[in-house]
VOBA-1610 file (N, C-alpha, C; in pm, whole numbers, padded with zeros to 5 digits, always signed):
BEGIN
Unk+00085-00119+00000Unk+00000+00000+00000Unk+00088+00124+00000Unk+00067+00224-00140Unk+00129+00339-00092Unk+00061+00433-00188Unk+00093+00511-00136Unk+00045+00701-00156Unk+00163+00760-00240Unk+00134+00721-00382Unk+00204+00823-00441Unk+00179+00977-00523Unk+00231+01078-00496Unk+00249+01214-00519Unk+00292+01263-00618Unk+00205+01197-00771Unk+00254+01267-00905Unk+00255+01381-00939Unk+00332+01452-01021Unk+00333+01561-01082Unk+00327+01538-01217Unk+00241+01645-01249Unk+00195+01618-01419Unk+00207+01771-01478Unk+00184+01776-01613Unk+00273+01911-01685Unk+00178+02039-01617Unk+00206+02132-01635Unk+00173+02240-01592Unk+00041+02348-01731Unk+00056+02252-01805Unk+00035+02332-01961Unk+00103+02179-02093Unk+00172+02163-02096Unk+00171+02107-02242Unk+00236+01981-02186Unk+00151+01880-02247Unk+00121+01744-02204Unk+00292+01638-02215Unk+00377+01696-02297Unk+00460+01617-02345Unk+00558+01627-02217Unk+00531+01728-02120Unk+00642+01764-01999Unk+00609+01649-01852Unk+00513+01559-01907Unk+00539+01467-01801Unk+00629+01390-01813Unk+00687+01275-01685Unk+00787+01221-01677Unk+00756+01049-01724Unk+00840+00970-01769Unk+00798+00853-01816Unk+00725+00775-01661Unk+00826+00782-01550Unk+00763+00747-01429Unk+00655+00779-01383Unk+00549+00893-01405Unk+00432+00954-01362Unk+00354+00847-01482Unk+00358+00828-01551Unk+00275+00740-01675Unk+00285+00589-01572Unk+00390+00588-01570Unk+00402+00411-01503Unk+00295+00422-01396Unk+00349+00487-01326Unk+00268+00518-01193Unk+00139+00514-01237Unk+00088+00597-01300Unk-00052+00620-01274Unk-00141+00503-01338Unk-00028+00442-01472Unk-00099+00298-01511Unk-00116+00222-01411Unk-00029+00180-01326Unk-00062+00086-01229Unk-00142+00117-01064Unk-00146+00248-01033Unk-00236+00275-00982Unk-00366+00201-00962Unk-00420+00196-00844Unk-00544+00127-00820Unk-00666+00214-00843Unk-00629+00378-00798Unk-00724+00430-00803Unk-00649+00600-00798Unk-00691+00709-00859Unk-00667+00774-00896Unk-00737+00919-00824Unk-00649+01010-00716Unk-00768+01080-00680Unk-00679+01232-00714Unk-00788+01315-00777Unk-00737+01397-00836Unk-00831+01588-00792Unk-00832+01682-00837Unk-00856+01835-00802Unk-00976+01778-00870Unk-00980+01822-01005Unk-01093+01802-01113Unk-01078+01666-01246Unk-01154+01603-01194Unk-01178+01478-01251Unk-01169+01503-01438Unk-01253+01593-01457Unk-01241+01648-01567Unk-01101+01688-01664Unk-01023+01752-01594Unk-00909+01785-01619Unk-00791+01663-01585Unk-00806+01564-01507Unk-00721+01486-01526Unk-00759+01368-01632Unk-00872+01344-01683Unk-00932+01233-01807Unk-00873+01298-01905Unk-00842+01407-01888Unk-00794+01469-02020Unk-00610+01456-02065Unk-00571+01449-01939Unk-00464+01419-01930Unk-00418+01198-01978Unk-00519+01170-01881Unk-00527+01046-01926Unk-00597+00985-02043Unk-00624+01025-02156Unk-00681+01011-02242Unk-00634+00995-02369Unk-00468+01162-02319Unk-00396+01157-02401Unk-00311+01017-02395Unk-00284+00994-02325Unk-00192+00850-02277Unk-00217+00694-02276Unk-00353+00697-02318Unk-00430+00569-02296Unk-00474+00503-02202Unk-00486+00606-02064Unk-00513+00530-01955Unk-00637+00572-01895Unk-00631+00417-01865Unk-00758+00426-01753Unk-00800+00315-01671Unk-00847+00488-01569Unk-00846+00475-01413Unk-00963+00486-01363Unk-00998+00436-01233Unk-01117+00502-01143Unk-01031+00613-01063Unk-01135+00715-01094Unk-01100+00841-01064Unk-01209+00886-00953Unk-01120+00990-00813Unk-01210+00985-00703Unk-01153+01187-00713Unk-01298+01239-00695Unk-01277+01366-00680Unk-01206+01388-00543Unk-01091+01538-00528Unk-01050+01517-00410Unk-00977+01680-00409Unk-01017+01778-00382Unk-01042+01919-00372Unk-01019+02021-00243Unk-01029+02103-00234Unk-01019+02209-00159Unk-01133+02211-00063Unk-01227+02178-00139Unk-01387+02198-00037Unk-01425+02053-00021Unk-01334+01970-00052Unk-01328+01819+00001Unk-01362+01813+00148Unk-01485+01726+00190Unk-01485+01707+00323Unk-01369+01617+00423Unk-01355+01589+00560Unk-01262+01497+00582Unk-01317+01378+00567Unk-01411+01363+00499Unk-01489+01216+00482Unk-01398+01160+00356Unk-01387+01233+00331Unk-01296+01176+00186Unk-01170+01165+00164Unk-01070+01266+00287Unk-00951+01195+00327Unk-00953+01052+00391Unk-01092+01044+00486Unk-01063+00927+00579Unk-01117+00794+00464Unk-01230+00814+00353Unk-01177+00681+00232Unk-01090+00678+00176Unk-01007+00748+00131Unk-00901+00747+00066Unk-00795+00673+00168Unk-00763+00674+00272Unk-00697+00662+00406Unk-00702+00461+00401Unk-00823+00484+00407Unk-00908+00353+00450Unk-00907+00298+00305Unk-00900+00283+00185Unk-00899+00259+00076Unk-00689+00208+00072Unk-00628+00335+00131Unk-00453+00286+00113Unk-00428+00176+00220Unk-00534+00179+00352Unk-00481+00100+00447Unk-00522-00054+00398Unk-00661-00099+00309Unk-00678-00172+00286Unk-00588-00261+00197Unk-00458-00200+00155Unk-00423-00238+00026Unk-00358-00223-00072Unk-00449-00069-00130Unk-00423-00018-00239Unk-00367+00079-00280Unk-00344+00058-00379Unk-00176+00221-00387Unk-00265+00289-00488Unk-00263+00454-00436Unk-00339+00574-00513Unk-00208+00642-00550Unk-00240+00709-00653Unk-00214+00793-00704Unk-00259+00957-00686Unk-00178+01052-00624Unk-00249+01192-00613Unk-00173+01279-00702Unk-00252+01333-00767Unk-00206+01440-00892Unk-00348+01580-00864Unk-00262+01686-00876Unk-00335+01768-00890Unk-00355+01821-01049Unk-00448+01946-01028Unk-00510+02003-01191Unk-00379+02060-01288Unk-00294+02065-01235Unk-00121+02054-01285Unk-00003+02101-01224Unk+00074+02065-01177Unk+00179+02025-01136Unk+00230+01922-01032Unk+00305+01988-00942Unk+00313+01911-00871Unk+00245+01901-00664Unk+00113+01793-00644Unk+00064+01792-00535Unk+00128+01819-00435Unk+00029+01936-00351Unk+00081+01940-00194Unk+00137+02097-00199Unk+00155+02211-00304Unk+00180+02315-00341Unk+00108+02422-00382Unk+00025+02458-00289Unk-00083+02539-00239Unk-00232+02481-00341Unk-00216+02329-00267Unk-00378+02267-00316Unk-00394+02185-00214Unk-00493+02109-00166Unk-00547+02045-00010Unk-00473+01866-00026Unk-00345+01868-00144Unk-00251+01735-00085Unk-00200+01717+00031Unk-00101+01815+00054Unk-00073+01800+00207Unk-00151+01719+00307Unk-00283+01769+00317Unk-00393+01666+00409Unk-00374+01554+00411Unk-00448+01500+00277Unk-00386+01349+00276Unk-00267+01283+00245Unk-00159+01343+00247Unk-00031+01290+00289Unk-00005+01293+00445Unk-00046+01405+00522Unk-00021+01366+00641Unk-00117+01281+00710Unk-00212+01257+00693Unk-00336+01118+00736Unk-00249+00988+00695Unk-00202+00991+00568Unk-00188+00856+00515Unk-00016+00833+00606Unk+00047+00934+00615Unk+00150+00898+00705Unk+00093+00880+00879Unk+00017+00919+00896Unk-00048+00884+01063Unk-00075+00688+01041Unk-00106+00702+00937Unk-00123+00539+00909Unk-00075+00490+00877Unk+00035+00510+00877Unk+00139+00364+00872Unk+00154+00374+00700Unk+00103+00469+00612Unk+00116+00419+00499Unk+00236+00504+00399Unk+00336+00428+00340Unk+00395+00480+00226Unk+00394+00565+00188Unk+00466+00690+00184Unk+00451+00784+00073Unk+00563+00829-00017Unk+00541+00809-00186Unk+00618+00815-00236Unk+00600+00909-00322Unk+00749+01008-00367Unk+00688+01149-00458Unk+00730+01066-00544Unk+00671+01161-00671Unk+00731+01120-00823Unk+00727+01239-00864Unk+00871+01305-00856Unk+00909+01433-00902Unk+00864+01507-01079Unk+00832+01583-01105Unk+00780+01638-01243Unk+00776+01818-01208Unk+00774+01798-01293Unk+00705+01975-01376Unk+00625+02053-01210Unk+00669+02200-01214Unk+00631+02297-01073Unk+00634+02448-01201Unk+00515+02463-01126Unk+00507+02648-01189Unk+00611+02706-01151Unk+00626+02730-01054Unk+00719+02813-00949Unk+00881+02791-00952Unk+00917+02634-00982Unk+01003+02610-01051Unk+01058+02622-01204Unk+00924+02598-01239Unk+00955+02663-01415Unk+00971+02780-01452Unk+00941+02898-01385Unk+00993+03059-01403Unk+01106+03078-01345Unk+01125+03040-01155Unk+01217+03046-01120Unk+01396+03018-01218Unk+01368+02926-01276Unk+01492+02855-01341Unk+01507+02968-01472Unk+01426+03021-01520Unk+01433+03076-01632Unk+01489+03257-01614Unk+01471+03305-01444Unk+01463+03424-01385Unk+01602+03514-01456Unk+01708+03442-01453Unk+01771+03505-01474Unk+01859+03567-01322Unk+01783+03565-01210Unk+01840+03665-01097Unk+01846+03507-01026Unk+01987+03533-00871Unk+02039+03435-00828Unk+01940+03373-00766Unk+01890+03263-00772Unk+01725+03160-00681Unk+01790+03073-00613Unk+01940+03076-00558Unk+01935+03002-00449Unk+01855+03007-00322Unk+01808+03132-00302Unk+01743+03112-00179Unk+01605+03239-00205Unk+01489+03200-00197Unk+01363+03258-00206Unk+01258+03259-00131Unk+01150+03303-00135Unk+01047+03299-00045Unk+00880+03308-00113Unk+00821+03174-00118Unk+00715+03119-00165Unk+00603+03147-00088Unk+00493+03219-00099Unk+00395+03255-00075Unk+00251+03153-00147Unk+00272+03109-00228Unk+00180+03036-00250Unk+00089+03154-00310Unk-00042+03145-00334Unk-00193+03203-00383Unk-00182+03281-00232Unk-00201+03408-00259Unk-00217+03505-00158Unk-00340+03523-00113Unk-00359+03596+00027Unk-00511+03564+00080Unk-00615+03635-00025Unk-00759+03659+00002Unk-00837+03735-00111Unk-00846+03849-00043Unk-00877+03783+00105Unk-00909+03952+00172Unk-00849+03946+00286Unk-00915+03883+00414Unk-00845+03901+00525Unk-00643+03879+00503Unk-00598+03930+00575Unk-00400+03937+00550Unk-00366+03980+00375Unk-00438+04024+00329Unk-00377+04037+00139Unk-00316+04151+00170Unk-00343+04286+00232Unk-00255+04401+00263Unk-00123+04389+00350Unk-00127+04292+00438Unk-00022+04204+00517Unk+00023+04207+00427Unk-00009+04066+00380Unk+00062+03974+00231Unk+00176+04096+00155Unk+00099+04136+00092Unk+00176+04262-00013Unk+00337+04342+00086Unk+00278+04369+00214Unk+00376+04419+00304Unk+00505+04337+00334Unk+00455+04225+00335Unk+00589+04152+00369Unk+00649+04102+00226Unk+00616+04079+00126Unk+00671+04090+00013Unk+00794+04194-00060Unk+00708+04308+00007Unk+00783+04458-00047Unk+00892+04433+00049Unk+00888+04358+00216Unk+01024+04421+00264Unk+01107+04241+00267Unk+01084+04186+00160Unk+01166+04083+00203Unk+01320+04112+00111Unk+01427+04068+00185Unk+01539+04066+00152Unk+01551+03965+00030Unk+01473+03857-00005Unk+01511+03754-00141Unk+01396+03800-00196Unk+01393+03750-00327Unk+01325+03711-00409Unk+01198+03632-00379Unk+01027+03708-00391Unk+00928+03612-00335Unk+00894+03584-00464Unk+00817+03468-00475Unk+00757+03413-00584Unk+00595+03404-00517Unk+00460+03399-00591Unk+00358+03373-00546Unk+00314+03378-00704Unk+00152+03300-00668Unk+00045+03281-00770Unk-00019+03381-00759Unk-00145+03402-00878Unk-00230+03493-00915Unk-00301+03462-00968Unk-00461+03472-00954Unk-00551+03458-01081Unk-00597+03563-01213Unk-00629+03553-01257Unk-00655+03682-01368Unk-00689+03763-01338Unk-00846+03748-01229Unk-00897+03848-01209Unk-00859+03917-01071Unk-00775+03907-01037Unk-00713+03958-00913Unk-00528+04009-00977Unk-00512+03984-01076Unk-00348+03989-01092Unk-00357+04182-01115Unk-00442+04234-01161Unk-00430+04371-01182Unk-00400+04464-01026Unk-00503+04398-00975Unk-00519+04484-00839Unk-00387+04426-00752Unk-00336+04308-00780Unk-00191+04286-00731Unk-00076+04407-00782Unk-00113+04413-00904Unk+00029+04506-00969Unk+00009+04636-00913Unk-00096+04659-00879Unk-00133+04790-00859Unk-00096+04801-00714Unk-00078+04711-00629Unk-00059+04696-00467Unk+00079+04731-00478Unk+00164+04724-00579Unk+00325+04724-00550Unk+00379+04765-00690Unk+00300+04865-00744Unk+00383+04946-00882Unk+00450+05047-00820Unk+00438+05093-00698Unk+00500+05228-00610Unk+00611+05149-00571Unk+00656+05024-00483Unk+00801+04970-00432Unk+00881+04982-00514Unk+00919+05028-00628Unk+01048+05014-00710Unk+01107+04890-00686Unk+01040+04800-00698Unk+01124+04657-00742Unk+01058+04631-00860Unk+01145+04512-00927Unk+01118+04444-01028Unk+01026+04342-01029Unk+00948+04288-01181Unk+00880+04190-01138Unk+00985+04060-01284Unk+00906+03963-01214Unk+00877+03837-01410Unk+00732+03784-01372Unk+00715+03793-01438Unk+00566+03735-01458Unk+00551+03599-01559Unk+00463+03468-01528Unk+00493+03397-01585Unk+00357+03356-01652Unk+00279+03361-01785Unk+00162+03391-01808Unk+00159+03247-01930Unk+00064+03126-01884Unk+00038+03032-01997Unk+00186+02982-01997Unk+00267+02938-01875Unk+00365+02870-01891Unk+00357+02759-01990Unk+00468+02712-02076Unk+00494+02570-02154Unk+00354+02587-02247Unk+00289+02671-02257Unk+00202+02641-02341Unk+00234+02719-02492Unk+00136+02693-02592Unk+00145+02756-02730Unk+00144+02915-02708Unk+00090+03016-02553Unk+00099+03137-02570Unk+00148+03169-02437Unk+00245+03105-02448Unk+00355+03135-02326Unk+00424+03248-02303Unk+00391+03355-02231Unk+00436+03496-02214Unk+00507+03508-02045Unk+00668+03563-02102Unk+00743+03617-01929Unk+00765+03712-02006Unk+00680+03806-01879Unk+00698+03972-01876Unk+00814+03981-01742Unk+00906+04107-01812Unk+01050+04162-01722Unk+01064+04274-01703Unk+01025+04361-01581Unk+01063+04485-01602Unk+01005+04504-01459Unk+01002+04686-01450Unk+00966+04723-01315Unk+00831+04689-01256Unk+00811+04678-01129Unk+00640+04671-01088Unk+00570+04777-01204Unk+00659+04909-01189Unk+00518+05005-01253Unk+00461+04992-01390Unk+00610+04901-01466Unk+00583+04873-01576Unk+00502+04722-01590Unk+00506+04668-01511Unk+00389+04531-01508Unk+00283+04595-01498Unk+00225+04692-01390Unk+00075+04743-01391Unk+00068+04777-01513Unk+00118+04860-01561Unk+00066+04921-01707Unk+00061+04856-01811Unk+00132+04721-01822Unk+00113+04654-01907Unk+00043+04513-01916Unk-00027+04525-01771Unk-00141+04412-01775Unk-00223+04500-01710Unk-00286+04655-01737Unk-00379+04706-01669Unk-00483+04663-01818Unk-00594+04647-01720Unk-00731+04646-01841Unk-00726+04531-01933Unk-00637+04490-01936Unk-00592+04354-02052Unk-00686+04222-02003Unk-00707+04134-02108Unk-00831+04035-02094Unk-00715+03963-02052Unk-00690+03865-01992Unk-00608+03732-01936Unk-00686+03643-01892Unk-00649+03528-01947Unk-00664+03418-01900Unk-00539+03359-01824Unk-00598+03214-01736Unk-00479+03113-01694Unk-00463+03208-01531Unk-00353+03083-01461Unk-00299+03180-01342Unk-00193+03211-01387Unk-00111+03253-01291Unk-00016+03383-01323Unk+00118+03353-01192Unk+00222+03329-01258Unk+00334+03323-01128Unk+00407+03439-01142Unk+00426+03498-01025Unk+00530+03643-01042Unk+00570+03612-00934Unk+00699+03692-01001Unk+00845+03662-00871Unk+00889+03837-00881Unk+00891+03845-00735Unk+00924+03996-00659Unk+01040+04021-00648Unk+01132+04107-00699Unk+01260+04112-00661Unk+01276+04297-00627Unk+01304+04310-00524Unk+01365+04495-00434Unk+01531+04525-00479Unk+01586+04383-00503Unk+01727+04418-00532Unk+01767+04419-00653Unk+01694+04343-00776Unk+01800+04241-00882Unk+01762+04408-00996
//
């Protein structure tokens, strides 16, 4: 019985790893963000799985089958809607349940947003500071504050409709941004330049997809 922790592409299907395919073929059961979005993934590949929804607004009823499903036996597979599980989506949970139980857990390293801009930055990423999807409301003025005074490089997510009113929170700090828009995909856009010049050049603009930007006060 074990709990393994796939990562699957972020955007363009060919960036998974031959081991995440093995894995998920032999998988017993498959629990994933949106069921929808991972058939699609498996579809391209020829596989198929029983697939168990397993989300954010997931009750703990559904960590404790999943739990009770690995203790019985059977080795799952957890993949989120793309990259890699446990990186600001509700994996963590059931990795730490399934370790309270005695059960296996094995990663299978692949494809990370946060890693895929990072590497491309250009500025030194030995050492950074990951914020994950920032709050919506309660701590988001926090949030922004400790960003502006951190000494490294922060990286965090964004959704579309919130990425404007982000740029606009920190076009005054005179730091730099990259912005990472439709990573690995056919309209893959990194924007480079100052905060003030990110607001202005994603003010009013239609966007789709989320959005990784990395904060830099020094580079």
């Amino acid at each position: 019985m074990s709990l393994f922790v796939v990562a699957t592409p972020i955007g363009n299907l060919d960036d998974i790893t031959f081991r995440a395919i093995k894995t998920l073929k032999e998988a017993d059961l498959i629990a994933c963000e949106d069921t929808r979005r991972t058939l699609v993934l498996l579809n391209h590949f020829g596989i198929r799985k029983t697939l168990v929804s397993f989300h954010q607004r997931s009750k703990l009823k559904k960590v404790e089958y999943l739990v009770d499903e690995l203790v019985s036996g059977k080795n799952i597979a957890l993949v989120t809607d793309a990259g890699t599980p446990g990186v600001s989506d509700p994996g963590g949970v059931l990795v730490a349940e399934a370790l309270k139980a005695g059960v296996t857990v094995v990663p299978v390293p692949g494809a990370s947003a946060l890693m895929t801009l990072a590497s491309v930055s250009g500025w030194p990423m030995d050492r950074f500071v990951f914020m994950g999807f920032l709050p919506h409301k309660k701590g988001r003025q926090t949030a922004f504050e400790k960003i502006m005074a951190s000494e490294l490089p922060v990286i965090f997510y964004e959704s579309p409709h919130r990425l404007e009113k982000a740029l606009e929170a920190l076009k005054d700090s005179g730091g730099k941004m990259i912005i990472g828009r439709e990573l690995t995909k056919k309209f893959e856009e990194i924007f480079r330049g100052s905060c003030d010049e990110a607001y202005k050049y994603f003010r009013d603009k239609k966007v789709l997809g989320e959005f990784v930007l990395i904060f830099s006060k020094d580079n």
